[in-house]
N, C-alpha and C positions, 0 to 999 in steps of 0.2 A: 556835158561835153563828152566826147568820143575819142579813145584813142587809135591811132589806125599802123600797123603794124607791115612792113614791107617783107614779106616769105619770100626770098628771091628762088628758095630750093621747089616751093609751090608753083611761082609765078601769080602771087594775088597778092591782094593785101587784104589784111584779118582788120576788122571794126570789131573795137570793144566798148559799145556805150555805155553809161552810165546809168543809163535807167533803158532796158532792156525792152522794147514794144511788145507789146502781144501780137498775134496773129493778126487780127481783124484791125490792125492800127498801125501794120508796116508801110502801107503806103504811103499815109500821112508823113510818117516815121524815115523813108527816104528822101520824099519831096525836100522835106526840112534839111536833112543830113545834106543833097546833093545840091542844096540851094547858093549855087556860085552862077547866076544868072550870064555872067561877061565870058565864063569858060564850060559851062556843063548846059549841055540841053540833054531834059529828059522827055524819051520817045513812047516806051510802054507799059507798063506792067501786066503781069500774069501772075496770076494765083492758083496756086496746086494746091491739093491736101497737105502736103508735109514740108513744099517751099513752095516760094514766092521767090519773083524776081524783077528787076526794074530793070531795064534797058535804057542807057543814054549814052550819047558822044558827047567825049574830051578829046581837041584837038584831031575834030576831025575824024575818032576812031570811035567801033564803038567796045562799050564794057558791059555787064552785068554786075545791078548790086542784088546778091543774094541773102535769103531769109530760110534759115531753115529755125522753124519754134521748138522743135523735140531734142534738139541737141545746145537748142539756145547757142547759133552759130549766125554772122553776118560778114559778108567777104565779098570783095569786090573781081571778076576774072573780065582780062581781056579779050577779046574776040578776033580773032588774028595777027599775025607777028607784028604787022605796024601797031596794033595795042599795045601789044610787048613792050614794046620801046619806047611808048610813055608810060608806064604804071609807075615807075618812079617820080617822074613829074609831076602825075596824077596825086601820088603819098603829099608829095613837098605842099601841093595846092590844099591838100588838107590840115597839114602841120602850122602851115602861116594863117589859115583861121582860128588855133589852137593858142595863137602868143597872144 
């Protein structure tokens, strides 16, 4: 399980998983994490040297879940201010898979 963290000073929210994916196995590793079929559509992934990143819409908007493996970081950013104003909602939708 995953904890996910609301940085409202950031504007993201930080993912702390439990058991950490390796590089070659973040994909997977989101799919799984982002798998709320009725609310998350995911549209792309991209892999870089040093990050990765999944692209999908919540409510409409979209987000980026990122992967960086050298600092062992994974965090979710809106993509324009209508994202803004749900990242909160987006936490809540993670937290009620959590109980």
């Amino acid at each position: 399980m995953s904890t996910v963290k609301l940085d409202l000073e950031h504007q993201v929210l930080i993912i702390d998983p439990t058991c950490f994916p390796e590089a070659d196995e973040f994909e997977l590793w989101a799919k799984i994490f982002l798998h709320f079929p009725e609310h998350i559509q995911i549209l792309e992934f991209s892999q870089g040297a040093d990050r990765h990143q999944l692209r999908f819409n919540y409510a409409q908007q979209s987000f980026h879940l990122n992967f960086e493996h050298y600092s062992d970081s994974i965090w979710i950013t809106p993509l324009g201010l209508d994202a803004h104003a749900q990242l909160e909602n987006l936490a809540l939708l993670f937290l009620s898979n959590s109980q």
